[in-house]
Structures are given as structure tokens and as C-alpha cells.
C-alpha positions, 0 to 999 in steps of 0.5 A: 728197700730192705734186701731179704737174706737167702737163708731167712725167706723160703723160696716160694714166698714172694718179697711183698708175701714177706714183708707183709709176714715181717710187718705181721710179726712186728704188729702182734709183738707191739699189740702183746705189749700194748696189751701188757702195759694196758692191762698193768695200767688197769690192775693198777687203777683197780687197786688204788680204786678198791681201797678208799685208804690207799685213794686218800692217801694218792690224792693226798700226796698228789695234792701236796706235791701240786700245792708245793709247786705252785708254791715255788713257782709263784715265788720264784716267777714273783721274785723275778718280776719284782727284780726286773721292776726294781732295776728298772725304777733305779735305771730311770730315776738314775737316767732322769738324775735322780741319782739317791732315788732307789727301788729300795726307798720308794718302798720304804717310805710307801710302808712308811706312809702305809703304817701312818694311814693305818694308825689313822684308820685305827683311831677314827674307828676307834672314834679317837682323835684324827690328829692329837696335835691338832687344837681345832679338832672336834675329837682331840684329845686333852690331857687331863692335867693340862687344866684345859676344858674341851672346846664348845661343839660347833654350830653348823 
């Protein structure tokens, strides 16, 4: 419990009549700037709100700055977890002896292959041959100088 100095406190007042003027005064100074800092926010909100200019151009920037941070977090998080995926594929394949088996070359011959069925999709849209090299198809193509006539459609 705080001692009062003899020379801050009249000797009429009691000490809890003076504690509660102490916690009195320290109220109404925090309400003051409680009441400071509310009305600054209000002033503040009352400005932006008025003009539809200035509310553009918060929101605006608000947006941008949220855009950017997801950016960068999802490629940062993102980045991370494709790190830890690739050591732990080249931890496995080396425990299990494959020893030339890295994260790096599944994921080039999967685009490999990717780009290969991609060129296949493309010619049956197309309506073009499935596989040029292959004589029994229904849909190869033939060079026109080859002299060879297409086969005869299949009776089914």
C-alpha cells in the first residue's frame, strides 16, 4: 500500500477519501485522451468518408498492399513445401537405392510426358492422326508422295 507524503494530502482528508481523488484524477485524464484519440478517429473516418476521391484511392491501396501480401506469402509458403517435397523424395529414393533417381528428373520427365499427351490431345481435336507412325490406323496420315493409297475402312 502506497504511503502518502505529509506535504501532498490535507490532514482532514482520510487515506482511503485520498486514494479515491488519486484514482479520480487518473480517470478523468485517461477519459481526456480516450476522448482525444476517439474524436481524432471520428475526424479522421469523417474525412475519408466525404470524399469518394480520397475513399478510392484508400481502398485502392488497401487492396493492393493485401494483393501483394498474398502474393508473397503464397509464393514464399509454396516455395517452402515444394523444398521440403523434393528432399524428402531424394531422401527416399536414395534410402531405397535408387541412387540416380532425384526430385529434379521425376519432374522433368513428367513434363516430358505431359507435353507428349498434350500433342496427342491436340491432333485427335484436330481430327489428325493419333500416332503417324502407326500403319493401321484408321486416321494416319500418308505422304502424298509416298504413292501409297490409304487403307479401306473397316467393316465392324
Amino acid at each position: 500500500r502506497r504511503r502518502r507524503a505529509a506535504a501532498d494530502i490535507p490532514e482532514d482528508i482520510p487515506d482511503d477519501e485520498w486514494e479515491i481523488e488519486a484514482l479520480a484524477e487518473r480517470l478523468d485524464k485517461l477519459h481526456d485522451r480516450l476522448g482525444v484519440r476517439t474524436h481524432a478517429e471520428v475526424h479522421g473516418l469523417m474525412e475519408i468518408l466525404g470524399s469518394k476521391r480520397r475513399l478510392l484511392f484508400v481502398n485502392f491501396t488497401a487492396g493492393l498492399a493485401r494483393g501483394a501480401g498474398f502474393f508473397l506469402g503464397v509464393t514464399l509458403i509454396g516455395g517452402l513445401l515444394i523444398g521440403a517435397l523434393a528432399y524428402s523424395v531424394d531422401a527416399t529414393a536414395r534410402a531405397m537405392g535408387f541412387e540416380d533417381v532425384t526430385f529434379r528428373s521425376l519432374v522433368q520427365v513428367f513434363a516430358k510426358k505431359a507435353a507428349e499427351a498434350q500433342e496427342v490431345w491436340d491432333d485427335v481435336r484436330q481430327g489428325g492422326a493419333s500416332d503417324p507412325a502407326d500403319p493401321d490406323s484408321e486416321t494416319a496420315t500418308r505422304s502424298e508422295d509416298d504413292g501409297a493409297t490409304p487403307p479401306p475402312p473397316r467393316d465392324n
